[in-house]
C-alpha positions as CSV (number, residue, x, y, z in Angstrom):
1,X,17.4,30.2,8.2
2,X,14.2,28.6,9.9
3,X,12.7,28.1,6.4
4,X,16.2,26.2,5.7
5,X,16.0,24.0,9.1
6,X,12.3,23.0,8.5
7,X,13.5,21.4,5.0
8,X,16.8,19.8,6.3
9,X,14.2,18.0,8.8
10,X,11.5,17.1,6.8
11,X,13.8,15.6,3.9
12,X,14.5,12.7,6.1
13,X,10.8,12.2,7.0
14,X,10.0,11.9,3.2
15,X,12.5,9.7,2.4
16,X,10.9,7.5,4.8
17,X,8.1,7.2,2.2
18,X,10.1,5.6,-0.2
19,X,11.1,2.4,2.5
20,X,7.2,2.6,2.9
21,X,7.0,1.6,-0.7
22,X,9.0,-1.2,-0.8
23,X,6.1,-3.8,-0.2
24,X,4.9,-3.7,-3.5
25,X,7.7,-6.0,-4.6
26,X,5.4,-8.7,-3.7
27,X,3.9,-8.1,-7.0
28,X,7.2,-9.3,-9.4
29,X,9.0,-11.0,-6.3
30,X,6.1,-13.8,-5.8
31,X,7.1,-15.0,-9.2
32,X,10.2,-15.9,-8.2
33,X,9.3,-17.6,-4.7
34,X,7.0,-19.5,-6.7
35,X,9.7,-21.0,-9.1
36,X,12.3,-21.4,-5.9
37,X,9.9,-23.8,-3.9
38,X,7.4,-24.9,-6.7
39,X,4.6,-23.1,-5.0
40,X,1.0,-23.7,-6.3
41,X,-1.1,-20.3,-7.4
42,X,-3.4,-21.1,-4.0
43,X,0.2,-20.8,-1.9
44,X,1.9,-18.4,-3.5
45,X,-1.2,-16.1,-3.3
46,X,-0.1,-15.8,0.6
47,X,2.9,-14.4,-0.1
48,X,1.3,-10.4,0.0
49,X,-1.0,-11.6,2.7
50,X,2.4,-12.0,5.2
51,X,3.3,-8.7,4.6
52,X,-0.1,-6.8,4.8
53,X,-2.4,-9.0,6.8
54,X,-0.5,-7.1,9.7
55,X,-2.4,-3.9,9.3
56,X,-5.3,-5.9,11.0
57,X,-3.3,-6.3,14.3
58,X,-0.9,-3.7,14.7
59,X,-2.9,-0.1,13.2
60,X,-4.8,0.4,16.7
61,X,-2.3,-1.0,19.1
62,X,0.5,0.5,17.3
63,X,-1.1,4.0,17.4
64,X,-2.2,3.8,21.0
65,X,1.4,3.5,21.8
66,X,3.2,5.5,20.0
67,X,1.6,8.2,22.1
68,X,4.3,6.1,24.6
69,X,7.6,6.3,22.4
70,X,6.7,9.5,20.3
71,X,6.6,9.3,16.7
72,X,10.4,9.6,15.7
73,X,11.4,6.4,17.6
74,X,8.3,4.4,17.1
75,X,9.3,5.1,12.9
76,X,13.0,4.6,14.0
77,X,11.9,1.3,15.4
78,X,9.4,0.0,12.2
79,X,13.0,0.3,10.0
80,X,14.7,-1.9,12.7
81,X,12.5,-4.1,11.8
82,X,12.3,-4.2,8.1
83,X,16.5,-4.6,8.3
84,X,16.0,-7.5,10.1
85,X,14.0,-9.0,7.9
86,X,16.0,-7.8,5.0
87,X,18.9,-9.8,6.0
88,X,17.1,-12.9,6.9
89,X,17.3,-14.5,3.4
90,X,21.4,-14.3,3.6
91,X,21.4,-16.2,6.4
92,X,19.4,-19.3,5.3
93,X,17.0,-19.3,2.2
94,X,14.3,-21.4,2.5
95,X,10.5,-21.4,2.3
96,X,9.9,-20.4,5.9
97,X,13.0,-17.7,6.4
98,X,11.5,-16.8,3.0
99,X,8.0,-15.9,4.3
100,X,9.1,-14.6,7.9
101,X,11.1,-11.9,5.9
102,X,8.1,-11.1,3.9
103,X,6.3,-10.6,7.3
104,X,9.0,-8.7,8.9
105,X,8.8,-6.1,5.9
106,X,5.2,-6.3,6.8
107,X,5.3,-5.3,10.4
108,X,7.7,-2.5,9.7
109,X,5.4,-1.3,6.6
110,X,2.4,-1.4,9.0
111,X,3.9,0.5,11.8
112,X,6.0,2.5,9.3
113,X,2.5,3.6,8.1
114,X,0.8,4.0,11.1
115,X,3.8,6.3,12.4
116,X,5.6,8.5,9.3
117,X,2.3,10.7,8.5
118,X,2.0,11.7,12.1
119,X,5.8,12.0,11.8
120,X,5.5,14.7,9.3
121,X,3.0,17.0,10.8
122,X,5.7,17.8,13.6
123,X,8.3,18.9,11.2
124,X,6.1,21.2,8.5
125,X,6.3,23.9,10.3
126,X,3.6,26.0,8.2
127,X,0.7,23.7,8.4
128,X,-0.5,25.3,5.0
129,X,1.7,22.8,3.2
130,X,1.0,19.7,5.4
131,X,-1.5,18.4,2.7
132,X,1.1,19.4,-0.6
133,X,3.5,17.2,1.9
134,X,1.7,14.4,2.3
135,X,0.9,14.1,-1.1
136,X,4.7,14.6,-2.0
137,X,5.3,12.0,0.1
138,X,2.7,9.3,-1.6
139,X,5.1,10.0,-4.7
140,X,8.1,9.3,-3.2
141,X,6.0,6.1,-2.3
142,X,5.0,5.5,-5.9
143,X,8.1,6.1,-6.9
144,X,9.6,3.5,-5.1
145,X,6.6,1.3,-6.0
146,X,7.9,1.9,-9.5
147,X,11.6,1.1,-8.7
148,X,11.0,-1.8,-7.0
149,X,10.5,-4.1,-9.9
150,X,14.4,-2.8,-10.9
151,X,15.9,-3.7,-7.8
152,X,14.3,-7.3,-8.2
153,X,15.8,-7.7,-11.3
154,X,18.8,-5.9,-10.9
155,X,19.9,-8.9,-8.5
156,X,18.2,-11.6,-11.1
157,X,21.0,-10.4,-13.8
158,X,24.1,-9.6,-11.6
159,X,23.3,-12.8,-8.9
160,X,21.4,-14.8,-11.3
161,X,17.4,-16.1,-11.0
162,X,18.2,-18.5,-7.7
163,X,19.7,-15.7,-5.8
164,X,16.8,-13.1,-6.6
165,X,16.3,-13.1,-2.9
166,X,19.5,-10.9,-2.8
167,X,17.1,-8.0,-3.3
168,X,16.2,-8.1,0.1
169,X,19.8,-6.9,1.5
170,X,19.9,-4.2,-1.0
171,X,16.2,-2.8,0.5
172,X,17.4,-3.4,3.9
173,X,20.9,-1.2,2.9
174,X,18.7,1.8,1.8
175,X,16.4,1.3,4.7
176,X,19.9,1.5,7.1
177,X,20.5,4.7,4.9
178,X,17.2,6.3,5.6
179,X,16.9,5.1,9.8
180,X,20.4,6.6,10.1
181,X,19.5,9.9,8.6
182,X,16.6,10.6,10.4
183,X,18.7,9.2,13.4
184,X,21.2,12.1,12.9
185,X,18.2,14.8,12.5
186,X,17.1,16.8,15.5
187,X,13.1,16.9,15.4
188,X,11.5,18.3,18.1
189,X,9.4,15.4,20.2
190,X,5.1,16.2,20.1
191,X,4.0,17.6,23.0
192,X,2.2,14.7,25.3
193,X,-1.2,14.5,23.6
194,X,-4.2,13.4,25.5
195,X,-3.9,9.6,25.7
196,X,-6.9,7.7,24.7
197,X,-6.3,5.4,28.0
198,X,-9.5,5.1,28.8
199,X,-10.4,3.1,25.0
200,X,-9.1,-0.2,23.9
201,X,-9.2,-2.3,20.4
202,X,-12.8,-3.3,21.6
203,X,-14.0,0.4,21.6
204,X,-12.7,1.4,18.1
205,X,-14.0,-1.5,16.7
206,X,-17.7,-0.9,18.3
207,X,-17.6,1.6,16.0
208,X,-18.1,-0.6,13.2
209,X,-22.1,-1.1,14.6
210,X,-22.7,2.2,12.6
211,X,-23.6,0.9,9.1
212,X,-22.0,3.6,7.1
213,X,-18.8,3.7,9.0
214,X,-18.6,-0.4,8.4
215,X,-19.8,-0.1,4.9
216,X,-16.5,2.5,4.5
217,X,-14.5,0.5,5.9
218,X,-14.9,-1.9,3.8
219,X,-14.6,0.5,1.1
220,X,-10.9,0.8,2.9
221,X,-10.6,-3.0,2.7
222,X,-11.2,-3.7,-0.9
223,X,-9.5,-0.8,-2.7
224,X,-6.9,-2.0,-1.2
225,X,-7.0,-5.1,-2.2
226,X,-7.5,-4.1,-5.8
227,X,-4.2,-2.0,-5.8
228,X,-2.4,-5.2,-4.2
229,X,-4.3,-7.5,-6.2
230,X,-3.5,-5.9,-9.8
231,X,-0.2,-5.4,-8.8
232,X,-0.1,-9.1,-7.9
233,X,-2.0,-10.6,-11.2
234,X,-0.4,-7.8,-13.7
235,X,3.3,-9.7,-14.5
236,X,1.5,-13.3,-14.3
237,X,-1.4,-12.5,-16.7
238,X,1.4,-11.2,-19.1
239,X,3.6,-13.9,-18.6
240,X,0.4,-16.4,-18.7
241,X,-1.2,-14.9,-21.4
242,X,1.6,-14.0,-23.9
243,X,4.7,-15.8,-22.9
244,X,6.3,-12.6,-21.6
245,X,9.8,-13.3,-20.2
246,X,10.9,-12.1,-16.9
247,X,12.7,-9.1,-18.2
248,X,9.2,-7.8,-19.8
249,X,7.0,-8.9,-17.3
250,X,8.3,-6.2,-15.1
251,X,6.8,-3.3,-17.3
252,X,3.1,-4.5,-16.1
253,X,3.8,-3.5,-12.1
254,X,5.7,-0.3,-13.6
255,X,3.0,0.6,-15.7
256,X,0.2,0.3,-12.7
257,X,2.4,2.3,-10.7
258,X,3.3,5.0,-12.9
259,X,-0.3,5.3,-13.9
260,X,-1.8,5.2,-10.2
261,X,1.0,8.0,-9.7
262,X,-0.2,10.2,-12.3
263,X,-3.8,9.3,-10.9
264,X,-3.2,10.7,-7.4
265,X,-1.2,14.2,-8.8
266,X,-3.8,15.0,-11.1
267,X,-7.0,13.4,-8.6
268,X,-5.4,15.9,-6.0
269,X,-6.1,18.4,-8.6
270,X,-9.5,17.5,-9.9
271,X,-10.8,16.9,-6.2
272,X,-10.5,20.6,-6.0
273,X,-12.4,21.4,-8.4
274,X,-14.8,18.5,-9.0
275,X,-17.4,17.1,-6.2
276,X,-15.6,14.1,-4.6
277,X,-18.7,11.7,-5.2
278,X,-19.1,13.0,-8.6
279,X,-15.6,11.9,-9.3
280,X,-15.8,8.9,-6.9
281,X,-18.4,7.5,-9.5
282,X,-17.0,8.4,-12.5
283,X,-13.9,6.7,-11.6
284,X,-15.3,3.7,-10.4
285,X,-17.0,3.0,-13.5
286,X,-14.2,3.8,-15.6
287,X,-12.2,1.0,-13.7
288,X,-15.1,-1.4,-14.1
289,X,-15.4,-0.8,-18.2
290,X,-11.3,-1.5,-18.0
291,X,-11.5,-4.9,-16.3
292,X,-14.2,-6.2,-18.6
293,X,-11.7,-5.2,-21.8
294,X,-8.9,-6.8,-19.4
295,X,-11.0,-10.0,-19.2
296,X,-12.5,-10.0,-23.0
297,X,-9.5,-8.9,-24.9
298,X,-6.4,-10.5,-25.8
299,X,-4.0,-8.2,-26.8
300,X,-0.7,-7.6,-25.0
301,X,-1.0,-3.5,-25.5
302,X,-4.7,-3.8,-24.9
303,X,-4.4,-5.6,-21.7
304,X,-1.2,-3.5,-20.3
305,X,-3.3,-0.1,-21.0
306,X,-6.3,-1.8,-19.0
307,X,-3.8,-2.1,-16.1
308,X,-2.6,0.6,-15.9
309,X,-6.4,2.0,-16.5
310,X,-6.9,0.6,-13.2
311,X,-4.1,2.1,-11.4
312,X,-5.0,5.5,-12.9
313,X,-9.1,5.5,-12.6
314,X,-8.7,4.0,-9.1
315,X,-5.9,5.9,-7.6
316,X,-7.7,8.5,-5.6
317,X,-10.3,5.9,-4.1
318,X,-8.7,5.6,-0.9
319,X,-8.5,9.3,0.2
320,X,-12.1,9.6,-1.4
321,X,-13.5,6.5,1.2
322,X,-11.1,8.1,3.7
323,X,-12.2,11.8,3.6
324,X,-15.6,10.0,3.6
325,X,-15.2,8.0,6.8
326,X,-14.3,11.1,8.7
327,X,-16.8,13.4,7.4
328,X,-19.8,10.7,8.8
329,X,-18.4,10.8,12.3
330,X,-16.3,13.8,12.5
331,X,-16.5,13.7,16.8
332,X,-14.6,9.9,16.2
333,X,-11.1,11.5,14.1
334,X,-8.5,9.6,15.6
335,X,-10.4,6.3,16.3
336,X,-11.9,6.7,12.5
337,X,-8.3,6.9,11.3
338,X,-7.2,3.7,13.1
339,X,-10.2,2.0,12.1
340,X,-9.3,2.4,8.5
341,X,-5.9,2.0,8.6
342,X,-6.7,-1.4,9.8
343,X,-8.7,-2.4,6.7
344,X,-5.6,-2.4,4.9
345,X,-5.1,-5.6,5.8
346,X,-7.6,-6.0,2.7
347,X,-4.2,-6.4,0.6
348,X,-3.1,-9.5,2.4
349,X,-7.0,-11.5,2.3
350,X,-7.6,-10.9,-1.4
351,X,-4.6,-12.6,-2.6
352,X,-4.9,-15.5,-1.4
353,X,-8.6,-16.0,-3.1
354,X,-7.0,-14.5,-6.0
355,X,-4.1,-17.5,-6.3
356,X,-6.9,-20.1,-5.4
357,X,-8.9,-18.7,-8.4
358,X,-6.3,-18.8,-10.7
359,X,-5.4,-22.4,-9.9
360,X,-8.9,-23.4,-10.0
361,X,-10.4,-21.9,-13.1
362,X,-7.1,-19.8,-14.9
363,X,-5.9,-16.1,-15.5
364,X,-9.5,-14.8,-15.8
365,X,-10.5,-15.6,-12.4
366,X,-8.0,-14.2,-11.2
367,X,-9.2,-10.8,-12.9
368,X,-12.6,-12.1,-11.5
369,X,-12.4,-11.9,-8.0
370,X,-10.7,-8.3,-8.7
371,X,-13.8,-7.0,-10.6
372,X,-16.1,-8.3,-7.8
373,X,-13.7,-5.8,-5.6
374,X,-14.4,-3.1,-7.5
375,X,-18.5,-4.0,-7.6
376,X,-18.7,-3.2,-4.2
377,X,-16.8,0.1,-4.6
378,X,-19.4,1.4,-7.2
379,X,-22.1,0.4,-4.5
380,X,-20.0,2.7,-2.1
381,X,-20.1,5.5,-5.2
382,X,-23.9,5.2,-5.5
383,X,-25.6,3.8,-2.3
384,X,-23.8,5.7,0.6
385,X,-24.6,9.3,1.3
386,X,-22.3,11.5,3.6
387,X,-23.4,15.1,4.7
388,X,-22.2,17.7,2.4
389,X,-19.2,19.5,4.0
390,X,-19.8,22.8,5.9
């Protein structure tokens, strides 16, 4: 029966993961701001920078407190927010109730974030399986990563293209769904932890003064930007490329996703096994030899195999720079886990250069500025050394 009670209670946690997935419509959706408002490359490049430049404000602040409202309520709180924004668009659709619903989804994603993994730990009960769950729930993310491009469309064909933004109520209905079933679960508030009252934002981010802590960090910052930016560039260099219409430009984000899922599940399993800079580097590489093809081959299967060759070769990346980060100052856990949390906020500057290169020299810079992402990964593979774990 207690086996029973810890699954009815941590079925409602995971399902949170899937609402944590839902900012990777900005991949397929941009396309459609871009038509509604006739948005140049350089502006509609912003469009995933409102929804994940918020990771560089909230991730410390948002962690400090939520020693404050406990974890249940401070997730409870980061899907109020993400309704709000979700109905915004029905109540005026223009460019600026446009983006401030793309920012509201942010803030809830960046607290949702910061919040749900904590979340987790309080209702897996045998902490044997806390890993398996955490990784079960990063494919509940994925997979909603990989429905999202549906749920886009599935409004283009039953509203029509001009009401796309009708998507947006349809998230926020399944976000409802999910706040009002963890709502109605009983999960047993974390005992009052010590407080970190005595540190502020300035005293996490000293820690950056230690070179291998900022040169992971940064790590942190541009892996994430090359998930968010290949997810961004994948339907427009199909469509840009080939003439792709809207209903087959959708298959590039799918194909990422699926392939960055299958990534993580079997990276889970090979990290096991394998040394993690040993697989670190033969990753990284992998993803570089894919972007070249990307940029030197034009070939519609070609170039949607190279895609989702980066998904697959870079999915473990971030839990590679993450396990890495905590290994070099294992004293600094909790502040090291803010810290590069934060850097997620890589997603939302990356973009932006991204849109400016395509509408300053085409599709290939785009792919450009991505490859120069990954270049500074491999000098994370090669140039940083951690101590081997005892």
């Amino acid at each position: 029966m207690k086996k029973q009670n810890s699954i009815l209670t941590t079925l409602p946690v995971l399902f949170g993961f899937f609402v944590m997935g839902f900012c990777d419509i900005v991949g397929i959706s941009s396309d459609y701001v871009q038509r509604s408002f006739n948005w140049s490359p350089v502006m509609t490049g912003f469009v995933p920078s409102m929804v994940f430049i918020w990771f560089l404000f909230l991730s410390i602040p948002i962690g400090n407190q939520m020693n404050k409202w406990g974890r249940k309520n401070t997730v409870l709180i980061s899907m109020g927010i993400t309704i709000i924004g979700m109905i915004l668009p029905l109540l005026a659709y223009d460019s600026i109730t446009c983006m401030t619903a793309y920012a509201l989804l942010g803030i809830g994603n960046a607290i949702l974030q910061v919040s749900l993994n904590p979340l987790l730990n309080n209702v897996v009960t045998n902490k044997a399986f806390l890993t398996s769950s955490l990784t079960a729930g990063q494919v509940i993310k994925a997979v909603s990563s990989l429905v999202g491009p549906e749920i886009v469309l599935l409004a283009v064909n039953y509203f029509g293209a001009d009401k796309w933004y009708y998507c947006f109520p349809i998230l926020g209905f399944i976000t409802l769904l999910s706040a009002v079933w963890l709502m109605a679960t009983p999960i047993e508030r974390e005992k009052n932890i010590v407080s970190d009252k005595g540190l502020s934002m300035e005293d996490t981010f000293a820690l950056l003064k230690d070179r291998t802590i900022l040169l992971l960090f940064l790590g942190i910052f541009f892996i994430v930007g090359v998930d968010v930016a290949t997810n961004f560039i994948s339907s427009k260099l199909m469509s840009i490329r080939f003439g792709w219409a809207d209903e087959q430009v959708k298959f590039a984000p799918q194909v990422y996703f699926l392939s960055r899922t299958v990534g993580a599940l079997l990276g889970a399993f090979w990290l096991a096994h394998i040394a993690e800079m040993r697989y670190f580097r033969v990753n990284i590489v992998a993803c570089i030899v894919s972007l070249l093809i990307l940029m030197g081959v034009d070939n519609d299967v070609v170039n949607l195999i190279c895609i989702g060759a980066v998904g697959f070769f870079a999915s473990s990346v971030f839990a590679i720079i993450y396990s890495m980060a905590l290994q070099a100052r294992p004293e600094k856990a909790n502040q090291i886990s803010g810290l590069m949390i934060t850097a997620v906020a890589g997603g939302g500057v990356v973009t932006p250069v991204i849109g400016f290169a395509i509408g300053t020299v085409g599709i290939i810079g785009g792919v450009t500025v991505t490859l120069v992402c990954v270049l500074y990964l491999t000098y994370c593979a090669f140039g940083i050394k951690i101590p081997a774990k005892v």
